[in-house]
FIBAKE-576254 format. One record per residue (C-alpha): residue number from 1; residue in three letters; x, y, z. Coordinates in steps of 0.25 Angstrom, whole numbers, plus 5000, padded with zeros to 4 digits. Each point is the difference from the previous one (the first is absolute). Last residue first. Layout:
// FIBAKE-576254
<node num="NUM" residuo="ALA" u="X" v="Y" w="Z"/>
...
// end
This chain:
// FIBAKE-576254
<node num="158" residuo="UNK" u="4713" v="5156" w="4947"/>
<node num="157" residuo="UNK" u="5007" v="5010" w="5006"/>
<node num="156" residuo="UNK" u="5013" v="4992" w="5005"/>
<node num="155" residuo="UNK" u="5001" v="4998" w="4985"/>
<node num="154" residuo="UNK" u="5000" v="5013" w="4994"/>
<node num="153" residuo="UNK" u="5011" v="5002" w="5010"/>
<node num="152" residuo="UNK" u="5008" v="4989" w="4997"/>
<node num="151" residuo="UNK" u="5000" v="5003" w="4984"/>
<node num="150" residuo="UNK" u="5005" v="5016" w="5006"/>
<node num="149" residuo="UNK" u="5009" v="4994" w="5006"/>
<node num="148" residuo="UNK" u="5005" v="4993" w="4989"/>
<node num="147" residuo="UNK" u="4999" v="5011" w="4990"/>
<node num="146" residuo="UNK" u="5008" v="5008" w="5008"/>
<node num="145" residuo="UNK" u="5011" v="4990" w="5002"/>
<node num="144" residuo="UNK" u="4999" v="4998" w="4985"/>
<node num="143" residuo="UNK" u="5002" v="5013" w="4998"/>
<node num="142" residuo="UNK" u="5012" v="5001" w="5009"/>
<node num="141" residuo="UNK" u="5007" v="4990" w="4993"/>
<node num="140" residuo="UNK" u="4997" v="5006" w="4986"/>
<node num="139" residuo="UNK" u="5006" v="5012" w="5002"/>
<node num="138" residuo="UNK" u="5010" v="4994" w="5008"/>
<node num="137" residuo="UNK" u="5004" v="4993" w="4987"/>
<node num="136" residuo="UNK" u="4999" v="5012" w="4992"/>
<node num="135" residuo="UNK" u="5010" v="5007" w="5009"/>
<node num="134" residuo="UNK" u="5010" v="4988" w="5001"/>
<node num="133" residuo="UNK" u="4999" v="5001" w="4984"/>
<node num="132" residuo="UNK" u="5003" v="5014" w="4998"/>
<node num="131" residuo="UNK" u="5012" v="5000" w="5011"/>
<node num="130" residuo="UNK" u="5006" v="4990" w="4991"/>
<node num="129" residuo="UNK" u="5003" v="5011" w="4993"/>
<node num="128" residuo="UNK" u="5001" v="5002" w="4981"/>
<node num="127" residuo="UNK" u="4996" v="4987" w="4998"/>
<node num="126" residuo="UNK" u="4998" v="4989" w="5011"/>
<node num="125" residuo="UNK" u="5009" v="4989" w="5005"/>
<node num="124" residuo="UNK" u="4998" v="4986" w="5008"/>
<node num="123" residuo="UNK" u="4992" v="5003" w="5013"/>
<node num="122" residuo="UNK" u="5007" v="4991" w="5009"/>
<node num="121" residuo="UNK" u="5003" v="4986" w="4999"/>
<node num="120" residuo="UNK" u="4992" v="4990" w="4991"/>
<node num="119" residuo="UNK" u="5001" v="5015" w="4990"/>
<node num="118" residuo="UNK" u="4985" v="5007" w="4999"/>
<node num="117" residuo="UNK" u="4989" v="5004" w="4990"/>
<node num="116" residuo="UNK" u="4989" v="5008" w="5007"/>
<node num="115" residuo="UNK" u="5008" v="5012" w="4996"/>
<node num="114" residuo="UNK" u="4999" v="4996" w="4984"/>
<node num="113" residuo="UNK" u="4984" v="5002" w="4999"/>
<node num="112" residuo="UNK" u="4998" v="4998" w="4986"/>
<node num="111" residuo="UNK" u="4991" v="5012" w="5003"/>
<node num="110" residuo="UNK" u="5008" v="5006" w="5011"/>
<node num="109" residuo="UNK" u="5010" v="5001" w="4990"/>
<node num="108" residuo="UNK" u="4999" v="5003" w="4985"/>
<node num="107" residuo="UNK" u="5010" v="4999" w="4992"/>
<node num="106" residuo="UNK" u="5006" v="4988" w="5007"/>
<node num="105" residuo="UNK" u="5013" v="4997" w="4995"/>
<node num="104" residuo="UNK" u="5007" v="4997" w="5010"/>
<node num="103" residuo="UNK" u="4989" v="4992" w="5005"/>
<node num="102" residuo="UNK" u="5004" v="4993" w="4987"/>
<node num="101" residuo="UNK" u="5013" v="4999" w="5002"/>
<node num="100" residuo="UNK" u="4997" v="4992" w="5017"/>
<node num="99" residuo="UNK" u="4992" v="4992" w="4995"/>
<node num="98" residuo="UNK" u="5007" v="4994" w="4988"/>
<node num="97" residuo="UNK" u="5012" v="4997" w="5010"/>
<node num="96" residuo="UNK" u="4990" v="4994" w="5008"/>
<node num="95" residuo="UNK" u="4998" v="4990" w="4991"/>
<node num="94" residuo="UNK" u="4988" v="4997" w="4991"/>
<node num="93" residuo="UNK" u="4987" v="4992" w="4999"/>
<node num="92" residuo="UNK" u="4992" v="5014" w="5006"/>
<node num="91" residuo="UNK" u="4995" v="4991" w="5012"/>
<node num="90" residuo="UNK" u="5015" v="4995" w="5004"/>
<node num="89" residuo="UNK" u="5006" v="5013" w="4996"/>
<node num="88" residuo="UNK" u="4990" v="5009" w="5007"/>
<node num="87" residuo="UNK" u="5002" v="4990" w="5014"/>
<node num="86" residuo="UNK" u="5014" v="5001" w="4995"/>
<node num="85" residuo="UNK" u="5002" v="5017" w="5001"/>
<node num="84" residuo="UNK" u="4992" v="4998" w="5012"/>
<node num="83" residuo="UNK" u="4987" v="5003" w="5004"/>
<node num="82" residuo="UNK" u="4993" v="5012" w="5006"/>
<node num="81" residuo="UNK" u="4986" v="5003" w="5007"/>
<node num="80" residuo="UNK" u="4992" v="5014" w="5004"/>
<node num="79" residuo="UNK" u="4992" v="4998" w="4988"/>
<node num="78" residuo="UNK" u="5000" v="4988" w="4994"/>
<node num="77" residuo="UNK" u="5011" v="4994" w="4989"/>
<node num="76" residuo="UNK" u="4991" v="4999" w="4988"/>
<node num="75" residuo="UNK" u="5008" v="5011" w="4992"/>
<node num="74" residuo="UNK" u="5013" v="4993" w="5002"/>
<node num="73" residuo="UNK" u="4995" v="4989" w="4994"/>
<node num="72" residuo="UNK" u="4995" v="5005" w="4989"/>
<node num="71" residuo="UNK" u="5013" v="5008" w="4997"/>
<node num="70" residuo="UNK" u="5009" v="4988" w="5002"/>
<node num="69" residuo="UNK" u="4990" v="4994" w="4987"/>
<node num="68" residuo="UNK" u="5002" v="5013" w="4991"/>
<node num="67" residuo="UNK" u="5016" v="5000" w="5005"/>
<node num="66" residuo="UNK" u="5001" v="4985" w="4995"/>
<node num="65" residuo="UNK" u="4992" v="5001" w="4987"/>
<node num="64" residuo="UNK" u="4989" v="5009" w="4993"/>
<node num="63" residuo="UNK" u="4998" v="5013" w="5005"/>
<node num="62" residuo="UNK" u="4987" v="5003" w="5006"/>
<node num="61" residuo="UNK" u="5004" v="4998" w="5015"/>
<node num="60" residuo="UNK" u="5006" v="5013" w="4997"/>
<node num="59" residuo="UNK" u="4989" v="5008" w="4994"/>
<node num="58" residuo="UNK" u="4994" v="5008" w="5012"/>
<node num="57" residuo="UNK" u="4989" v="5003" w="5010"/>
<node num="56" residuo="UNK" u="4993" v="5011" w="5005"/>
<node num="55" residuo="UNK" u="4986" v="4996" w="5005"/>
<node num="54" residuo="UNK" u="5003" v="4994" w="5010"/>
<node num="53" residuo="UNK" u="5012" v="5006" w="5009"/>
<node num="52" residuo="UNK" u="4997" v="4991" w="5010"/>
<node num="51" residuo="UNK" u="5002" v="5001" w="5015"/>
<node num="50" residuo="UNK" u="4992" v="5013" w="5002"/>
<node num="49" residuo="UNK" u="5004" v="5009" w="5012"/>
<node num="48" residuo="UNK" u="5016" v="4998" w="5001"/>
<node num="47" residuo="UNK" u="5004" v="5013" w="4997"/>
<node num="46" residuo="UNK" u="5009" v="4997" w="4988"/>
<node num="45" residuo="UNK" u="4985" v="4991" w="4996"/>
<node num="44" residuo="UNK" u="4991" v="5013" w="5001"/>
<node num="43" residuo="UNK" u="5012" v="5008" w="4991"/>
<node num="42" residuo="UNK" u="5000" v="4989" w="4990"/>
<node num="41" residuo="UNK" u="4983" v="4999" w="4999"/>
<node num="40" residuo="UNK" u="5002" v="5016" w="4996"/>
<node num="39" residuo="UNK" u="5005" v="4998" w="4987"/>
<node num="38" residuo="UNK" u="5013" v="5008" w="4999"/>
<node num="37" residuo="UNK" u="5000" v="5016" w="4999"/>
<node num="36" residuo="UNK" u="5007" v="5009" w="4993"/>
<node num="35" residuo="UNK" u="5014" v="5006" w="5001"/>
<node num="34" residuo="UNK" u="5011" v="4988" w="5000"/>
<node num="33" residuo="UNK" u="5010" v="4998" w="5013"/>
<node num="32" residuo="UNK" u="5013" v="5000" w="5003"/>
<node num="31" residuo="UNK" u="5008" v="4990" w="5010"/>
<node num="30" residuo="UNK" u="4993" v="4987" w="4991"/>
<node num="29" residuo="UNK" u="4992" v="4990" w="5003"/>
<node num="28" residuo="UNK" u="4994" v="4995" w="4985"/>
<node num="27" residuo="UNK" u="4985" v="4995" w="4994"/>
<node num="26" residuo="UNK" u="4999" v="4997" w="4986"/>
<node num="25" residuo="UNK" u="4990" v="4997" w="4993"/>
<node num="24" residuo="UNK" u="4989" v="5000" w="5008"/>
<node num="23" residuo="UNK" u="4985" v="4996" w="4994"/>
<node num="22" residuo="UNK" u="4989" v="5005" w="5004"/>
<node num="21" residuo="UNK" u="4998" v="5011" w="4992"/>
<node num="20" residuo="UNK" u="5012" v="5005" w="4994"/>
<node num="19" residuo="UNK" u="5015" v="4999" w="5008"/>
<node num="18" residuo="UNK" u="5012" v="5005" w="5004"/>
<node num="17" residuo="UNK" u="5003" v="4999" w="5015"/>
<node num="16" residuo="UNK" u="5010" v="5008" w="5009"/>
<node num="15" residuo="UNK" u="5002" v="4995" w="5013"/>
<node num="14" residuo="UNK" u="5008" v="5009" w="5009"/>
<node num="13" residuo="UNK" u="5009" v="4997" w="5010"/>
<node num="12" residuo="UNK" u="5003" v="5008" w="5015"/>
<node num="11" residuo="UNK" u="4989" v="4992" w="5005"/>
<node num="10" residuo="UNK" u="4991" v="4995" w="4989"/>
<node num="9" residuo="UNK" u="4996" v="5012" w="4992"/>
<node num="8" residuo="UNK" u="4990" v="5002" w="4989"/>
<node num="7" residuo="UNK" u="5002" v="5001" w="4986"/>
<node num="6" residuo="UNK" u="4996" v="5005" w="4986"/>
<node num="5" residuo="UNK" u="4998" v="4995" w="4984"/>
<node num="4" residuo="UNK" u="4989" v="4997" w="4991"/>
<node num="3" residuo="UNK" u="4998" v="4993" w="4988"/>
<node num="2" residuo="UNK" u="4989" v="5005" w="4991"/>
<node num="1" residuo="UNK" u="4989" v="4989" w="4997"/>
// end
């Protein structure tokens, strides 16, 4: 497969992703963005109307080892939720420390879905604006609101 490269924006941010097929390589948020376009389930989950980006996925939770096992778990946290850097650490067999460098070095947010990844006080940190991942997270709240609703409202039908 040829690799492909574009972006999209989130806010005053764009996400740039590199990838083939279905599988992303490399997804960034930077000021400047790439000419092309990115796979199409990534702008419908930036505007909160699909909550999985299935059928993308990526090769971190591959990797053998500690930051292989952190990525799993970080890729099951569910939409719309968040757990801390030791609720990770504790699942992952690992210290938060370890958490927090490999969310660091994420290559492929949203996927390994680091925003949903939290300090026991506050949001803990996010690369390159915390503005990013408070965005995603209301993203994700006020999905799940709709989705909700709309749950209760398929039910008062029945």
């Amino acid at each position: 497969m040829e690799v492909s490269e574009g972006s999209c924006r989130l806010g005053l941010w764009y996400v740039n992703v590199t990838w083939d097929g279905n599988v992303a390589h490399r997804i960034r948020f930077q000021k400047t963005g790439i000419v092309g376009p990115v796979p199409e389930v990534i702008t419908r989950f930036l505007s909160g109307k699909v909550t999985s980006l299935d059928p993308l996925v990526t090769h971190l939770p591959d990797q053998p080892g500690t930051y292989g096992r952190i990525y799993k778990v970080v890729q099951a946290i569910p939409y719309g939720s968040v757990q801390t850097y030791g609720e990770i650490a504790l699942k992952a067999g690992t210290s938060p420390r370890a958490v927090g460098l490999a969310m660091s070095r994420n290559t492929t947010p949203l996927l390994v879905p680091c925003h949903r990844v939290v300090a026991s006080k506050g949001l803990g940190g996010f690369t390159p604006d915390i503005w990013i991942k408070e965005e995603l997270l209301r993203i994700e709240a006020v999905a799940s609101k709709k989705m909700i609703q709309q749950n209760l409202s398929f039910k008062e039908q029945e």
